[in-house]
Structures are given as structure tokens and as C-alpha cells.
N, C-alpha and C positions, 0 to 999 in steps of 0.2 A: 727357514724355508717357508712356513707357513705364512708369515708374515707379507714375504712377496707375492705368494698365493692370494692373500686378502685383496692385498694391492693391485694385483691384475684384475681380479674380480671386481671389483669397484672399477675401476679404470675403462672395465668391457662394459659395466653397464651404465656407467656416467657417457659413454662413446655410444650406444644404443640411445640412449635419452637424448642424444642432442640429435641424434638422425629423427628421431619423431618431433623435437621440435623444430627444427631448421633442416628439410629436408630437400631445400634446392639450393642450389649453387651459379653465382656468375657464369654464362654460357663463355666458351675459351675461343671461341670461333668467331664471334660478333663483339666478347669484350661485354656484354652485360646491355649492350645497345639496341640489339632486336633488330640490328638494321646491316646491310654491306654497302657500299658507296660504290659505285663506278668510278671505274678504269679513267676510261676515256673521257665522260660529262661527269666529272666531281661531284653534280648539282641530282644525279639520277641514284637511286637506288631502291634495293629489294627487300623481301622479309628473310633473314638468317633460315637457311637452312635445318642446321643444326638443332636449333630450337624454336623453330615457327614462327617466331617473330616476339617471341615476347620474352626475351633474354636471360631466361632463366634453366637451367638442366639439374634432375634430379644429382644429387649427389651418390657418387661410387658406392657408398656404403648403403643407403637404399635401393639400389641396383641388387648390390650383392648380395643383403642380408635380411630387408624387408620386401621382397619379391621382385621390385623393380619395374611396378606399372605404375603407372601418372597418377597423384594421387591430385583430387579433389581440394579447390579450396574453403 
């Protein structure tokens, strides 16, 4: 029992260390592109909503566990 213990424990803080090093993620809305194409002129588009244009979204787990405001690059 103790043993799995260890293992979760490493495992929670090995998954903590990787949210402070790689704490954004491909944006799911634009695809990682920053961009949406129109409909009707193929040729026309906008900045992603989602993520303001620059196609990247913090990751869930810095949302959830690191407070979840934009961090500085």
C-alpha cells in the first residue's frame, strides 16, 4: 500500500512540474492556428475567439490547480 502511495505522490508532483513547464496547450477551436477561414470567401478570415488569435489556451490543469490566469511569457 505504501508503495502505490509513493507512486501517486511522484506521479501528482511529476504532473504539477510539467504544468509549470509546458503550461499551454494547442487552442481546440482554431486547431493551434490563431485563425477561422470563412464560410462563404475561403480567402477571408478572423482572429480565433477562443484564444485571441494566437493559438494557444492555457492547459486544464493550470486553470484548475495553478489559479488559472494568463501567465506571462
Amino acid at each position: 500500500m505504501s508503495v502505490l502511495l509513493i507512486v501517486a505522490v511522484l506521479t501528482g508532483f511529476g504532473y504539477l512540474f510539467s504544468l509549470h513547464v509546458h503550461p499551454y496547450t494547442r487552442c481546440y477551436s482554431c486547431k493551434g492556428i490563431g485563425r477561422h477561414r470563412g464560410v462563404v470567401y475561403g480567402y477571408a478570415s478572423r482572429a480565433c475567439a477562443s484564444c485571441g488569435g494566437n493559438g494557444r489556451q492555457l492547459r486544464l490543469g493550470v486553470r484548475l490547480f495553478l489559479g488559472g490566469t494568463e501567465r506571462k511569457k
